[in-house]
DSSP file (Angstrom, degrees, kcal/mol; ACC not computed):
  #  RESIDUE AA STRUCTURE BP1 BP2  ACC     N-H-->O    O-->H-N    N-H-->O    O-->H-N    TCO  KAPPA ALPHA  PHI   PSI    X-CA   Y-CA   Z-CA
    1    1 A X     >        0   0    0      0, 0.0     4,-0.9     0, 0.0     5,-0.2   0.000 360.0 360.0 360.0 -41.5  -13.1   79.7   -2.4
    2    2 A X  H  >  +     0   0    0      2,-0.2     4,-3.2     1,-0.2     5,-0.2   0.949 360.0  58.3 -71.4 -30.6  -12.0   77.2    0.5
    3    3 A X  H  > S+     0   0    0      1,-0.2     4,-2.3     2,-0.2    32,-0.2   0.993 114.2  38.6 -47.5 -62.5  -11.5   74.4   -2.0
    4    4 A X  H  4 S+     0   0    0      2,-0.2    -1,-0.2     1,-0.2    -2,-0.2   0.610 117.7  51.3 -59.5  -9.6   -8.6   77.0   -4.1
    5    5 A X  H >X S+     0   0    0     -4,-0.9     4,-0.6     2,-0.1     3,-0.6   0.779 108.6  48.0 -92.8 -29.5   -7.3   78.2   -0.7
    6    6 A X  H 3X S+     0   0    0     -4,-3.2     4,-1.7     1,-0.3    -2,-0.2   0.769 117.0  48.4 -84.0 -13.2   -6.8   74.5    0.7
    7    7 A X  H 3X S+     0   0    0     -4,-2.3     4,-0.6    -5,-0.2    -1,-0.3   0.516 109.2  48.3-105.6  25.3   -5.0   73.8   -2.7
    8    8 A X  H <> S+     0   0    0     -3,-0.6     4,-1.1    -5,-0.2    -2,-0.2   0.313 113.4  46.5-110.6 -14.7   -2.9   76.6   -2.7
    9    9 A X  H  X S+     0   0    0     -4,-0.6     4,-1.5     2,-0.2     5,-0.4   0.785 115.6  48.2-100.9 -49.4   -1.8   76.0    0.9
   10   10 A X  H  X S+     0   0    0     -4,-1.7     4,-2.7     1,-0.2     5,-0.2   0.968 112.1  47.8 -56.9 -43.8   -1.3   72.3   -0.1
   11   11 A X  H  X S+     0   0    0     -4,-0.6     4,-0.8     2,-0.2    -1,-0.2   0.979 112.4  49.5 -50.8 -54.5    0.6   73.4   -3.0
   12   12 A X  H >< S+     0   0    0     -4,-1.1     3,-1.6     1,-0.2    -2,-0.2   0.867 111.7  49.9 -27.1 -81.1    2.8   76.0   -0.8
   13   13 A X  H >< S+     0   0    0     -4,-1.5     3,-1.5     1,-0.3    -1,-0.2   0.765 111.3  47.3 -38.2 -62.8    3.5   73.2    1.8
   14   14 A X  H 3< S+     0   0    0     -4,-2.7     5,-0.4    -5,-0.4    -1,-0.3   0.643 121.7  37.3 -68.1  -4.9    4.8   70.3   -1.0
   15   15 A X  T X< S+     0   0    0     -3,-1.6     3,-1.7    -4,-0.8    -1,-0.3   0.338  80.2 100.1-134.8   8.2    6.8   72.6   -2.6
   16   16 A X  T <  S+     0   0    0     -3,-1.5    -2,-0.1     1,-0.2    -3,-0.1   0.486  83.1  61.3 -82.2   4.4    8.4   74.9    0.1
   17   17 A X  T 3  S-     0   0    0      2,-0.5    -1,-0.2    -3,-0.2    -2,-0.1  -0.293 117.0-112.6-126.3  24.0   11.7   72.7   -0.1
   18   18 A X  S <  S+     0   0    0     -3,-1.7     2,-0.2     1,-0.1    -2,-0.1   0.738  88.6  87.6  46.2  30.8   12.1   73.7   -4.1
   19   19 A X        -     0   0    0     -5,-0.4    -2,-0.5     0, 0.0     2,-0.3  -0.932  60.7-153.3-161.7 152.1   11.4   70.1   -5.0
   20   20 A X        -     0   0    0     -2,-0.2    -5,-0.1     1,-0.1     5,-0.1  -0.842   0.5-157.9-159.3 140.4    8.8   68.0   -5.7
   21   21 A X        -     0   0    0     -2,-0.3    -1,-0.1    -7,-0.1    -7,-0.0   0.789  29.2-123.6 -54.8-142.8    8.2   64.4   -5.4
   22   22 A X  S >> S+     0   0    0      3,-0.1     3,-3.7     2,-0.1     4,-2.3   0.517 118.9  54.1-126.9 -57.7    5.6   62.3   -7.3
   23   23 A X  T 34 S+     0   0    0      1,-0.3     4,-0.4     2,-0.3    -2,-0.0   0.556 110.6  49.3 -72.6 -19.7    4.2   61.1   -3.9
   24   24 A X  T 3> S+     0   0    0      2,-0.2     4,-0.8     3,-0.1    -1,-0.3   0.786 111.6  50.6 -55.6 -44.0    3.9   65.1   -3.3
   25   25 A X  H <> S+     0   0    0     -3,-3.7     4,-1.6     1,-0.3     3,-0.4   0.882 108.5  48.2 -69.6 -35.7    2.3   65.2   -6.6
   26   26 A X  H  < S+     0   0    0     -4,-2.3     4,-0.4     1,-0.2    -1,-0.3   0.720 111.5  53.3 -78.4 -11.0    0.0   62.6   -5.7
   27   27 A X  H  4 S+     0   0    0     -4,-0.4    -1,-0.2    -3,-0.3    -2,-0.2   0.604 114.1  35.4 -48.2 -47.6   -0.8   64.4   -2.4
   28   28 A X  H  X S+     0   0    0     -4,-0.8     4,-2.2    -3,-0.4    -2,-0.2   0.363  96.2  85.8-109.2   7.8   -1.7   67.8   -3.7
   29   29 A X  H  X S+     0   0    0     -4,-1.6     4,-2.8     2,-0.2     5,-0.2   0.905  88.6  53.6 -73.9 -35.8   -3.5   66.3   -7.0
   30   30 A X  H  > S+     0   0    0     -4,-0.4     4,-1.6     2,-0.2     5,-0.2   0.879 108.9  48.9 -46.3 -34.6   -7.2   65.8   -4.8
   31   31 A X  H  > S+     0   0    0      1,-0.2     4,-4.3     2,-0.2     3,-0.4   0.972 115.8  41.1 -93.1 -45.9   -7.2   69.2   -3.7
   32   32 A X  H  X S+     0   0    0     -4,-2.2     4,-0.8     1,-0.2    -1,-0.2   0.898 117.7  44.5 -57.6 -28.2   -6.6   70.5   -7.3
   33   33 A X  H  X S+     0   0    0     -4,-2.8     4,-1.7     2,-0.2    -1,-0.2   0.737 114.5  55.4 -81.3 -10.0   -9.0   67.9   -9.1
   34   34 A X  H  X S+     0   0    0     -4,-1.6     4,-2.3    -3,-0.4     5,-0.2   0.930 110.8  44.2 -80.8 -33.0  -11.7   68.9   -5.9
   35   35 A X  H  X S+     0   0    0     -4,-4.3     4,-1.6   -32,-0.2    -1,-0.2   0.811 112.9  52.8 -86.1  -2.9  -11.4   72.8   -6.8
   36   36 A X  H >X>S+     0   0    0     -4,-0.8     4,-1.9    -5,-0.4     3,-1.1   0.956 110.8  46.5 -63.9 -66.4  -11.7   72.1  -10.6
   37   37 A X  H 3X5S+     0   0    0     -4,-1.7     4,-0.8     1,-0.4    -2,-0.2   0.586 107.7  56.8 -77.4 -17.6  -14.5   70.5   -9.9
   38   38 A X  H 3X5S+     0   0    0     -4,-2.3     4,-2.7     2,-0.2    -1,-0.4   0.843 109.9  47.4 -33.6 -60.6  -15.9   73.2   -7.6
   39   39 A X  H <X5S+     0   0    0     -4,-1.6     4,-0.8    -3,-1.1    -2,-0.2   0.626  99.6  59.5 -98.4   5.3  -15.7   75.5   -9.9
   40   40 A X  H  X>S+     0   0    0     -4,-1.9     4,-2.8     2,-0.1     5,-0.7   0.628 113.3  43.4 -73.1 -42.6  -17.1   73.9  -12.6
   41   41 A X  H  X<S+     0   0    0     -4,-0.8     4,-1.6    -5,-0.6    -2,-0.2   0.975 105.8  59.5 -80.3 -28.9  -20.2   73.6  -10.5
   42   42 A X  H  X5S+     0   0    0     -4,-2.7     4,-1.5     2,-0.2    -1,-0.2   0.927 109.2  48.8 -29.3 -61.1  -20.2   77.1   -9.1
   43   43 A X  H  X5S+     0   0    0     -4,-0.8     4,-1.1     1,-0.2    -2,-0.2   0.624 114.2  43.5 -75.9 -16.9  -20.4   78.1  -12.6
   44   44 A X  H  X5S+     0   0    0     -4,-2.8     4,-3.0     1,-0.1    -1,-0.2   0.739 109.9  50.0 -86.9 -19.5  -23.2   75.8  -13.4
   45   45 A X  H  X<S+     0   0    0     -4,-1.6     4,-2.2    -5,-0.7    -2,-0.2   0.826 109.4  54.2 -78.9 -18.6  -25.1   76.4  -10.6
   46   46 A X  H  X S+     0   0    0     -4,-1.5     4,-2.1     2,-0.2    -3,-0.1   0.899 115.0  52.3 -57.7 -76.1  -24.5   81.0  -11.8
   47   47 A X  H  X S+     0   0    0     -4,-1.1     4,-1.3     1,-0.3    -2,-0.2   0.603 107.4  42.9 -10.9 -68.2  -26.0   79.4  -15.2
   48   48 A X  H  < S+     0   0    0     -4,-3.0     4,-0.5     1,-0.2    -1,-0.3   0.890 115.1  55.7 -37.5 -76.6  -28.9   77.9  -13.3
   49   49 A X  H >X S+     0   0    0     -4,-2.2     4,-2.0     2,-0.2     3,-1.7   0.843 107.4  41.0  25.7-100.8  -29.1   81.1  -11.5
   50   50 A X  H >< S+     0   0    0     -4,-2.1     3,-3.5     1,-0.3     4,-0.4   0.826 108.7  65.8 -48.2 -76.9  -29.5   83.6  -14.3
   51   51 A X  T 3< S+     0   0    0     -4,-1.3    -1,-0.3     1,-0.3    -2,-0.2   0.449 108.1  36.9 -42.8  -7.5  -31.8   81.2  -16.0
   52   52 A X  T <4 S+     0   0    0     -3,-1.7    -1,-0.3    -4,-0.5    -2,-0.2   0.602 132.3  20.1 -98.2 -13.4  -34.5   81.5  -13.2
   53   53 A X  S << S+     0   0    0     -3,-3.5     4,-0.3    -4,-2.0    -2,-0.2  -0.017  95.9  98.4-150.2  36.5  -34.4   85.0  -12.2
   54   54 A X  S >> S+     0   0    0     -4,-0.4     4,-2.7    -5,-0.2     3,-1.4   0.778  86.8  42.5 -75.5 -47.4  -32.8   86.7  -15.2
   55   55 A X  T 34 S+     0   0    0      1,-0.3     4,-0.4    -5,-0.2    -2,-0.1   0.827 114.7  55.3 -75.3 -11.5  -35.6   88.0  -17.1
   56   56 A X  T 34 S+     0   0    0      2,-0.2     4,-0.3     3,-0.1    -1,-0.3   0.576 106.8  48.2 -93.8   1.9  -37.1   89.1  -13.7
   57   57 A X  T <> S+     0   0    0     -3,-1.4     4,-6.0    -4,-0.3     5,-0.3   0.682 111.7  53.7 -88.1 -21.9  -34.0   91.1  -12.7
   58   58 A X  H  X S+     0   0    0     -4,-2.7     4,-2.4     1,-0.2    -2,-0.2   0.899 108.9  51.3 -64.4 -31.2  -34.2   92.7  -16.3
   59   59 A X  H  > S+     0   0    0     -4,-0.4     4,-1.3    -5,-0.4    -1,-0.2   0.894 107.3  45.0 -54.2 -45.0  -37.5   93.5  -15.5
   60   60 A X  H  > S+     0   0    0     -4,-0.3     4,-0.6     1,-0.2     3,-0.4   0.917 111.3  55.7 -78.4 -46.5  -36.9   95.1  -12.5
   61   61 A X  H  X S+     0   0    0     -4,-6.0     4,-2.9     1,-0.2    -2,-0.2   0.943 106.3  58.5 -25.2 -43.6  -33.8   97.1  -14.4
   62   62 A X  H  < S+     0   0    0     -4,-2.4    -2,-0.2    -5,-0.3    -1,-0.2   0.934 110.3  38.0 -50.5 -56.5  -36.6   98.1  -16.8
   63   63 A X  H  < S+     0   0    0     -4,-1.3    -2,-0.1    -3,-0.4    -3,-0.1   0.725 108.3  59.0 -63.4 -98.0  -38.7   99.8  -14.1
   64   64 A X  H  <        0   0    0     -4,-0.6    -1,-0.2     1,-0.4    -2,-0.2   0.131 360.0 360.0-131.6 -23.0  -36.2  101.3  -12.2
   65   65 A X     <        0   0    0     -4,-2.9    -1,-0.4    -5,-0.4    -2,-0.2   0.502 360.0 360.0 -92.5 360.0  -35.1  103.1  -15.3
């Protein structure tokens, strides 16, 4: 979440004057490639996740029904 909020605030900021450079672009392009890459690894790290404790939350589902 802070990575997309600091490039959405960077984006805001370069662009609040309805133009934008390339030295703007080259400015706010870290914060966008850092939250891609954030959330690529959030989403492996859900992956990871589920495998290790999915079939023991099903489990628990099972009993609890």
């Amino acid at each position: 979440v802070a990575a997309t909020e600091q490039t959405a605030q960077a984006v805001a900021y370069t662009t609040s004057d309805d133009a934008v450079t390339s030295e703007e672009v080259a400015a706010v392009y870290p914060y966008y490639d850092y939250a891609e890459y954030t959330i690529a690894y959030a989403e492996e790290l859900m992956d990871v996740y589920y495998d290790l404790y999915g079939a023991l939350a099903d489990e628990m589902i099972d009993e609890l029904v």
